[in-house]
C-alpha positions as CSV (number, residue, x, y, z in Angstrom):
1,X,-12.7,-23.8,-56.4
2,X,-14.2,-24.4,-52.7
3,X,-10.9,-23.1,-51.1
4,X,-12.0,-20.1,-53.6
5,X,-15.4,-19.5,-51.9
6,X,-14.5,-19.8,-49.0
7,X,-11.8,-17.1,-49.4
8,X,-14.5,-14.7,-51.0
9,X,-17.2,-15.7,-48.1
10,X,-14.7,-14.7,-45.5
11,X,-13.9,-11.6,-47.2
12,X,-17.9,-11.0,-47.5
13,X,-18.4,-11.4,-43.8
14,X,-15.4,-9.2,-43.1
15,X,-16.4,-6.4,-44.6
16,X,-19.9,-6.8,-43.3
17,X,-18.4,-6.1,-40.1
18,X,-16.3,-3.7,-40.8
19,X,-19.4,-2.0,-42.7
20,X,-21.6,-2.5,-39.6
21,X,-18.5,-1.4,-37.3
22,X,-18.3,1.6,-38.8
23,X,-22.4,2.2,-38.7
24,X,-22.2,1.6,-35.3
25,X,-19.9,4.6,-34.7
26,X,-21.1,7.2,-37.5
27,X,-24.5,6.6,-35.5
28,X,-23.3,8.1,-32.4
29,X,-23.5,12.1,-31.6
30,X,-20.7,13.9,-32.1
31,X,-18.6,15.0,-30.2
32,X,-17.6,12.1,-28.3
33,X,-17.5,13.4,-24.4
34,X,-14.6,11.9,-22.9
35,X,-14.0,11.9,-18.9
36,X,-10.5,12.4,-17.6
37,X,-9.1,12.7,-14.4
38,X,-5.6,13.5,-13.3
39,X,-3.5,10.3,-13.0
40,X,0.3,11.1,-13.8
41,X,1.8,9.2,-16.0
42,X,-1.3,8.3,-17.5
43,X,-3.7,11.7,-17.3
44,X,-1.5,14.3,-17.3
45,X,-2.7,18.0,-17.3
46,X,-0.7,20.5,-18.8
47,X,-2.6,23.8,-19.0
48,X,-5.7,23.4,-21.1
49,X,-3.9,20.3,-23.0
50,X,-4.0,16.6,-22.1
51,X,-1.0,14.3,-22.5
52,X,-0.2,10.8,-20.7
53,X,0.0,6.8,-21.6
54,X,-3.6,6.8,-21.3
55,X,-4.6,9.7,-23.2
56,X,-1.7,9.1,-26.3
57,X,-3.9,5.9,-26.4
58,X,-6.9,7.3,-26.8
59,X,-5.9,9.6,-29.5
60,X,-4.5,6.8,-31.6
61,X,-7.6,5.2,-31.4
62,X,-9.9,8.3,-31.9
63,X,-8.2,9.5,-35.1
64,X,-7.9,6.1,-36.8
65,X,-11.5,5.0,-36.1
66,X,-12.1,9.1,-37.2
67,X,-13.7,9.8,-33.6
68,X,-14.1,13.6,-32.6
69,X,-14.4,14.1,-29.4
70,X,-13.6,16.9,-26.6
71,X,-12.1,16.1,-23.2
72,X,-14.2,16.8,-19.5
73,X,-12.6,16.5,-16.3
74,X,-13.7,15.2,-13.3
75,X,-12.9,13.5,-10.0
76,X,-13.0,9.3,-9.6
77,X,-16.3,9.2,-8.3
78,X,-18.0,11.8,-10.7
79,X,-16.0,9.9,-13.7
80,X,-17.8,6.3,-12.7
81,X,-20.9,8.3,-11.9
82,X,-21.5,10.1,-15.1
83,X,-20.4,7.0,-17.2
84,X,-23.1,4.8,-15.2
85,X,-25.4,7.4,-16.5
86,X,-24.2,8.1,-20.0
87,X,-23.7,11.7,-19.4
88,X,-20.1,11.2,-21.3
89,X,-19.4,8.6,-23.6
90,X,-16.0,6.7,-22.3
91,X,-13.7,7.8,-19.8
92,X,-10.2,8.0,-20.0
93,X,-7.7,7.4,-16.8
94,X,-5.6,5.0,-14.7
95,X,-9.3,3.2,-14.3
96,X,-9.0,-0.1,-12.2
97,X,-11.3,-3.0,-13.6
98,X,-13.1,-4.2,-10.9
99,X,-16.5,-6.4,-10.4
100,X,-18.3,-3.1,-8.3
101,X,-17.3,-1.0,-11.3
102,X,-18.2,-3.9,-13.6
103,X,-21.8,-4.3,-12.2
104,X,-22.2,-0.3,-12.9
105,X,-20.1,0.7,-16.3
106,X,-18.8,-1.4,-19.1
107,X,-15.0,-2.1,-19.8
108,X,-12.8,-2.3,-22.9
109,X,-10.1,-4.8,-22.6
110,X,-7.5,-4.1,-20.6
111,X,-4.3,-1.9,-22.0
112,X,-2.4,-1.7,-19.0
113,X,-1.7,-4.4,-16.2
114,X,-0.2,-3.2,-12.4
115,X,-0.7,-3.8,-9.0
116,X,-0.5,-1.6,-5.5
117,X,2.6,-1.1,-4.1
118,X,3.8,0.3,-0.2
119,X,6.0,3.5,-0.3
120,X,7.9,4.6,3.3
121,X,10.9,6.7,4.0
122,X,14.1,5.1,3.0
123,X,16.2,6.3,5.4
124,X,14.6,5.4,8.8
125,X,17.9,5.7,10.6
126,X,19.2,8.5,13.0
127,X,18.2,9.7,16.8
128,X,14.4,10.0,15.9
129,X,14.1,6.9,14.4
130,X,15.7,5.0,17.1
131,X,13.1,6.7,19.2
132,X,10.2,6.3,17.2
133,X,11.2,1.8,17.6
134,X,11.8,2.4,21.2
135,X,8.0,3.7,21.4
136,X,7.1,0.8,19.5
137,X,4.5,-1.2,20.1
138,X,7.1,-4.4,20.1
139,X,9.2,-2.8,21.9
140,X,7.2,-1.7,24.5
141,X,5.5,-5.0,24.7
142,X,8.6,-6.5,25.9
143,X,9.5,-4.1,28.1
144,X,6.1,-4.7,30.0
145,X,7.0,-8.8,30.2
146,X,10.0,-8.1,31.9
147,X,8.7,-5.5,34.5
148,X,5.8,-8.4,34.9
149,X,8.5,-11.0,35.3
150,X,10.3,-8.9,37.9
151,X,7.5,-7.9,40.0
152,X,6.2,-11.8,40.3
153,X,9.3,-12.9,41.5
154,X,9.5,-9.8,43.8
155,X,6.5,-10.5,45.1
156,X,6.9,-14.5,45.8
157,X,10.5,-14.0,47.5
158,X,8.5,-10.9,49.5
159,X,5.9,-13.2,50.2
160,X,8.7,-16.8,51.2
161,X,10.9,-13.9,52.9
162,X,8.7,-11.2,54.8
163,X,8.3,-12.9,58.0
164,X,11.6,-14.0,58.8
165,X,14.0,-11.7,57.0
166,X,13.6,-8.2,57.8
167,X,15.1,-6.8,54.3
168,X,11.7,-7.9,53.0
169,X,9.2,-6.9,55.9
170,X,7.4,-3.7,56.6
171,X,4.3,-2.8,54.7
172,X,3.1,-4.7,51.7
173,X,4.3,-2.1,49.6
174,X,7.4,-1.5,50.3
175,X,8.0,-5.2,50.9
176,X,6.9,-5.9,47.7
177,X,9.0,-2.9,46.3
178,X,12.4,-4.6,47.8
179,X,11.2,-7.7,46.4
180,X,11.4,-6.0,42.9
181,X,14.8,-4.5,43.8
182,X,16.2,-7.8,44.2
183,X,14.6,-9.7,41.3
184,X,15.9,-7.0,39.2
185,X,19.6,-6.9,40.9
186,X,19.5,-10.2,40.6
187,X,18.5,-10.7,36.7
188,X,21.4,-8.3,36.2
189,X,23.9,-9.9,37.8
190,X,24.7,-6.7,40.0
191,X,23.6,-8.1,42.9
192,X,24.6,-5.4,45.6
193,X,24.2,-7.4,48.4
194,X,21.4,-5.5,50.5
195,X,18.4,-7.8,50.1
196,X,19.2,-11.6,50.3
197,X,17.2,-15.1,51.0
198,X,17.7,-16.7,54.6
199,X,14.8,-19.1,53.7
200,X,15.6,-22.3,52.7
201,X,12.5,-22.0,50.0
202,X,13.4,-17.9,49.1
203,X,17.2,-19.4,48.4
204,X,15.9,-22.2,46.0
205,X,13.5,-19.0,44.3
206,X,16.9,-17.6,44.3
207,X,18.5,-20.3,42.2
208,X,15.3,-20.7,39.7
209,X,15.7,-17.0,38.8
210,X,19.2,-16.6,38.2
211,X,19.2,-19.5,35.9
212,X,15.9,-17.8,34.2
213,X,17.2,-14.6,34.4
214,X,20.7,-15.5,32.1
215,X,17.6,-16.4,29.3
216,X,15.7,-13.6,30.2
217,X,18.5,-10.7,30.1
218,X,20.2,-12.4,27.1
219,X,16.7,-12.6,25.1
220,X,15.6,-8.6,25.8
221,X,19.3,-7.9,25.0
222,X,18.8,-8.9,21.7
223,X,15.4,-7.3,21.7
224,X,17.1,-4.1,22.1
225,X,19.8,-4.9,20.1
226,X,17.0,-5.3,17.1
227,X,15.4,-2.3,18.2
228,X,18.1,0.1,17.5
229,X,19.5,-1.6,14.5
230,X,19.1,0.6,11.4
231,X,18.5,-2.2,9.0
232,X,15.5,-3.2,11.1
233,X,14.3,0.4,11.2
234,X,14.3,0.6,7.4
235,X,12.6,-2.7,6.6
236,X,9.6,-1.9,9.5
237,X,7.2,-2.4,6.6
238,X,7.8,-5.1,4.1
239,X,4.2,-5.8,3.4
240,X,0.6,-5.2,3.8
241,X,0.7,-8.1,6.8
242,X,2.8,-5.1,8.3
243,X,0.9,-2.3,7.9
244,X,-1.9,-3.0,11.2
245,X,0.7,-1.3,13.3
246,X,1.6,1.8,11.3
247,X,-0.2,5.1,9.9
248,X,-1.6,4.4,6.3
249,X,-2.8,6.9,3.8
250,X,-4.3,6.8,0.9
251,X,-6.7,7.8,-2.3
252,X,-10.3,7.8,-1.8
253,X,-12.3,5.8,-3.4
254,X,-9.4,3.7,-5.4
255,X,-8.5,0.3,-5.6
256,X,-6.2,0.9,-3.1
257,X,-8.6,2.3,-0.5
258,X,-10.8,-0.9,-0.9
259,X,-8.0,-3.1,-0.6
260,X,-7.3,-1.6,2.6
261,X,-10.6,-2.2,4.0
262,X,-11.2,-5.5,2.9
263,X,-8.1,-6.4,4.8
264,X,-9.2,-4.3,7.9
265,X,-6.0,-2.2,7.9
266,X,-7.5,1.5,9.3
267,X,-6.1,3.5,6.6
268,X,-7.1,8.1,6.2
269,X,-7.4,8.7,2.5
270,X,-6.8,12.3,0.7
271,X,-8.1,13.2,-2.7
272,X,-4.7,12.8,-4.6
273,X,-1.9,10.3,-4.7
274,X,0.6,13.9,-4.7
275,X,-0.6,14.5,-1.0
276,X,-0.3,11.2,0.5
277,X,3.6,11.5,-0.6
278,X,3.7,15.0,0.9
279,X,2.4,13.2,4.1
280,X,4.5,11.0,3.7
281,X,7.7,13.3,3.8
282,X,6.2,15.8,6.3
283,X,6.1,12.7,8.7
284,X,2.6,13.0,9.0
285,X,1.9,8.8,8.1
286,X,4.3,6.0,8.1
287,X,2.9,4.7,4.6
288,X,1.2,5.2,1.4
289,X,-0.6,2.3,-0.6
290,X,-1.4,3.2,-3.9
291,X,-0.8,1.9,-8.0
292,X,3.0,1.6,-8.0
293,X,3.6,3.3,-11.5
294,X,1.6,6.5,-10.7
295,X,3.9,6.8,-7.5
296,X,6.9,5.9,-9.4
297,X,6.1,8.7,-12.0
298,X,5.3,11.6,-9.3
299,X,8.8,10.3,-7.1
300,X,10.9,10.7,-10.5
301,X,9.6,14.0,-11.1
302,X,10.7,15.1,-7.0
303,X,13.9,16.6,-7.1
304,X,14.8,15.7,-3.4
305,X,12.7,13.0,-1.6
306,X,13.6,10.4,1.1
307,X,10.8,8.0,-0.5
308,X,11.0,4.3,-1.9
309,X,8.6,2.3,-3.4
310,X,9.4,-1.3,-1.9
311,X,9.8,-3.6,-4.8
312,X,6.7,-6.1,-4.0
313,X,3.5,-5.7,-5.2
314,X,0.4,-7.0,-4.8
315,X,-3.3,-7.0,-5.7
316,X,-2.9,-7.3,-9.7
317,X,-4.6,-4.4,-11.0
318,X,-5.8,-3.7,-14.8
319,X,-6.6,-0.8,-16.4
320,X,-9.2,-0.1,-19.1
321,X,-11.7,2.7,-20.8
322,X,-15.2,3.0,-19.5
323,X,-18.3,3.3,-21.3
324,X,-21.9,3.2,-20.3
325,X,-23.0,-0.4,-20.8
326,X,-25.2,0.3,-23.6
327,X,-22.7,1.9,-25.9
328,X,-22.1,0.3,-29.0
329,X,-18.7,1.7,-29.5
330,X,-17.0,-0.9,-27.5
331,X,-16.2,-3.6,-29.9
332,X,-14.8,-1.0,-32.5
333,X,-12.4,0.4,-29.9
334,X,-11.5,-2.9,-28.4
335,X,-10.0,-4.0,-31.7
336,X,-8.2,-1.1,-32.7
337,X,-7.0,-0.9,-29.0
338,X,-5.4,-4.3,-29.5
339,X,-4.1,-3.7,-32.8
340,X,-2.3,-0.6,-31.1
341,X,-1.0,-2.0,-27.9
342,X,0.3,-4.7,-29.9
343,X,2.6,-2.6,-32.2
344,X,6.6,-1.3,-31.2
345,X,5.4,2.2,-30.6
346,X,3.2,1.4,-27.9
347,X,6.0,0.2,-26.0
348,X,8.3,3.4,-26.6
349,X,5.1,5.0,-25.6
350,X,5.7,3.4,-22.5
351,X,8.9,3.5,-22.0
352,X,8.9,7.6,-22.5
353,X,7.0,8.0,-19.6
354,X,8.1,5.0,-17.2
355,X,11.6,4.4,-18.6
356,X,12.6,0.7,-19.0
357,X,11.4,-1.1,-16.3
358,X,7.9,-0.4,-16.4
């Protein structure tokens, strides 16, 4: 008998808050207004109609809780905006949960976890490629500690040689010069014979910097070596540690955008993802941060591109619905949100617009 009770008492309290679940959303004026913003695969705009992983959710959910509602568009900014405000009722899009957007609008659970990913031109080989790593700032940098190295030694055999050897003497300048003609005729091994020691302190400078100079001309060998190597060229950005060096671009006012800054990596944005990858090709930045699906999607859909996403990501990201923080409709879509994510057809959904490895 107790186990009997209890049974009907749970039932009881069940349906009191199914009851009062469905109060809470006949209560509210229809239609719903919902806020979208163009985020292929997820928003996808297709004339007057809406499609996408985002919005097929949202439907679901709408007509089994028996929600009317029409659709609004607007950019990322407005859509936070006019939520914070109430002016629509949820919004609907490849929203990032995040604790400035938290502190403004309220979240449902998460449907959708992510994280930013790096895309670059996959094939960085070729003539202007190996120019562009010549012009590097690495590269450049050890050019400048050789010239240094040579013109010190230049200038300390100029200064051991230039009053009793008269290959070194004349005016500073041009003493100085044949000192750096020899240093460097030296280092390379080509010695022509012109500019020698007769100093018993130039010839032991002599013998220092030839034996420096076989670690010096074997270490920028290799320098160069690496330089011009296509396999180095293509994996020039591996990670966001790599990106200080390199033109960035991104979205405005995305995750993305603030990840950027709160690693200090000086980054231009543009109002869609679709530009940045146009940039991207037109050689006009070296990188694009962004969600890795959404670029995924818009790559899949370009016919002929020289773009990769590299595989790692970073910065988890999650996406949810929006809704001003005193709605009430929140806990009646959070369960039927989890009740559909959690079924096989949300996966096909999925998988239609991603493929497999989403």
């Amino acid at each position: 008998m107790p186990s009997k009770f209890l049974f009907i008492a749970i039932s009881v309290f069940y349906l009191q808050g199914s009851f009062l679940q469905a109060a809470q959303i006949d209560s509210t004026d229809y239609p719903l207004k919902v806020g979208v913003k163009e985020a292929p695969p997820f928003v996808i705009q297709e004339g007057d109609a809406w499609r996408g992983i985002s919005i097929e959710l949202w439907k679901k959910i709408a007509r089994e809780l028996e929600i009317e509602y029409e659709f609004e568009e607007y950019d990322l900014q407005e859509l936070v905006q006019k939520t914070e405000e109430g002016e629509i009722d949820i919004a609907v899009a490849a929203l990032t949960i995040n604790a400035q957007r938290e502190a403004r609008i309220d979240f449902t659970h998460a449907y959708y976890s992510t994280g930013l990913g790096i895309s670059v031109i996959s094939d960085a080989g070729g003539i202007m490629g190996v120019i562009r790593n010549l012009f590097s700032f690495t590269f450049l940098k050890a050019i400048g500690g050789l010239v240094f190295l040579l013109l010190l030694f230049g200038l300390i055999i100029w200064m051991l040689e230039r009053r009793e050897n008269p290959q070194f003497g004349g005016k500073p300048l041009k003493g100085i010069g044949s000192g750096f003609w020899w240093s460097a005729v030296t280092m390379t091994t080509v010695g022509y014979g012109d500019k020698a020691p007769v100093t018993a302190a130039g010839r032991i400078l002599a013998l220092i910097w030839m034996f420096m100079a076989l670690i010096v001309i074997s270490s920028f060998t290799a320098a160069i070596a690496s330089a011009l190597t296509v396999t180095q060229l293509e994996s020039a950005i591996n990670s966001p540690n790599d990106l200080y060096n390199f033109r960035v671009v991104t979205v405005e006012n995305s995750s993305s955008a603030d990840f950027l800054a709160s690693r200090n990596i000086r980054y231009r944005s543009v109002n869609n993802v679709d530009s940045a990858l146009n940039m991207l090709t037109n050689g006009k930045t070296d990188a694009v941060v962004y969600d890795i699906p959404i670029m995924q999607y818009l790559l899949m859909q370009k016919a002929d591109h020289q773009i990769k996403v590299l595989p790692q990501s970073f910065q988890n990201l999650y996406y949810g619905f929006a809704l001003p923080e005193t709605s009430s409709l929140r806990e009646a879509i959070d369960v039927k949100m989890l009740e559909i994510i959690a079924r096989p057809e949300w996966r096909r959904l999925r998988e239609d617009y991603l493929g497999e490895a989403y």
